[in-house]
N, C-alpha and C positions, 0 to 999 in steps of 0.2 A: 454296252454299245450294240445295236440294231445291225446286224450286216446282213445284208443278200447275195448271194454271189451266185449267177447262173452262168452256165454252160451248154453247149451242145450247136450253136449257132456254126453256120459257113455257108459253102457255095453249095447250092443243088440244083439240077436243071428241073426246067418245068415238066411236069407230073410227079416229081418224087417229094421224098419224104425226109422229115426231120424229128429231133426231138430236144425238146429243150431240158433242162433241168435246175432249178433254183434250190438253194439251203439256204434255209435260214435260221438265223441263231439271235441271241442274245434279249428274245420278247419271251415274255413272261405268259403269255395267252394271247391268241390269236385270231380274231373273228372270219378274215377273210384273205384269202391268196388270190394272187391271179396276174396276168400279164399283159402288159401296155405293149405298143411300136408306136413307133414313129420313122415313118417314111420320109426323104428328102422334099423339104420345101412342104409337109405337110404338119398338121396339128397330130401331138400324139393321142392314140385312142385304144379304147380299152380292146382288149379281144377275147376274153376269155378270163373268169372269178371263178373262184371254186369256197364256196361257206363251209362254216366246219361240221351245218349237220350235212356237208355231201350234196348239194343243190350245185348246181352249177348255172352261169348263164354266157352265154357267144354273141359274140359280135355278128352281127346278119353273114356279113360277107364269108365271114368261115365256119357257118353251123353244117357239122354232116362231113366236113374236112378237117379241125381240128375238136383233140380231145384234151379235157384239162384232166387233170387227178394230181391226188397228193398221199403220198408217204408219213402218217402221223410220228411215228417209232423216229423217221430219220429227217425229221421237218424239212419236208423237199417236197415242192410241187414241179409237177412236171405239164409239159404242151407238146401232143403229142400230135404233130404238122405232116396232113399229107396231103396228094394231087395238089401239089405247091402248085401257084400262081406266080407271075411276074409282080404282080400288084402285091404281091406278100411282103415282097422286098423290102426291108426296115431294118431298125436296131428295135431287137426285144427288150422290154424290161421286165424282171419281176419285181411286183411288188404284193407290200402286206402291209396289213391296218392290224393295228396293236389292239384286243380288245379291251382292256381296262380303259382306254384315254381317245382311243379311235386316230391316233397319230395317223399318217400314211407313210409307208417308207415305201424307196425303191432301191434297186441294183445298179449297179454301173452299166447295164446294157450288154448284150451279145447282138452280135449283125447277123443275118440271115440275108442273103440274093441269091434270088433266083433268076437266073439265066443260065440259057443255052449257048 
């Protein structure tokens, strides 16, 4: 069974910083990590993948602010969140695409707000 389970979400005021962290277990190979929000009253959208030869791509709004990377030894990607915005504010998901079948899974969500 597929499980994600991230952590690191909460409150921060605007200019600071966060860091997420996702494990993930139970997939057999893995072509691609990376992490969704979804903001109130919005569609959720991608922000940040990370491939396994190490490519990465960002959502416009957070290139130069947020950093993805991953842990192979401890299959954990991480989103490394800073000069947070108000407009960051969402519940993060991770998720991952199985490489054998291209499934897509995701996490149960971590919240992140920002305000002051």
């Amino acid at each position: 069974q597929v499980q994600l389970v991230e952590s690191g979400g909460g409150l921060v005021q605007p200019g600071g910083s966060l860091r997420l962290s996702c494990v993930a277990s139970g997939m057999f190979s893995i072509n691609r990590m990376g992490w969704d929000r979804q903001a109130p009253g919005k569609q959720r959208e991608s922000v940040a993948t990370i491939f396994m030869d190490g490519s990465t791509n960002y959502e416009d709004s957070v290139k130069g602010r947020f950093t993805i990377s991953r842990d192979d030894a401890k299959n954990t990607v991480y989103l490394q969140m800073g000069t947070l915005k108000l407009e960051d504010t969402a519940v993060y998901y991770c998720t991952a695409v199985d490489a054998f079948n291209y499934s897509q899974y995701w996490g149960q969500g971590t919240q992140v707000t920002v305000s002051s």
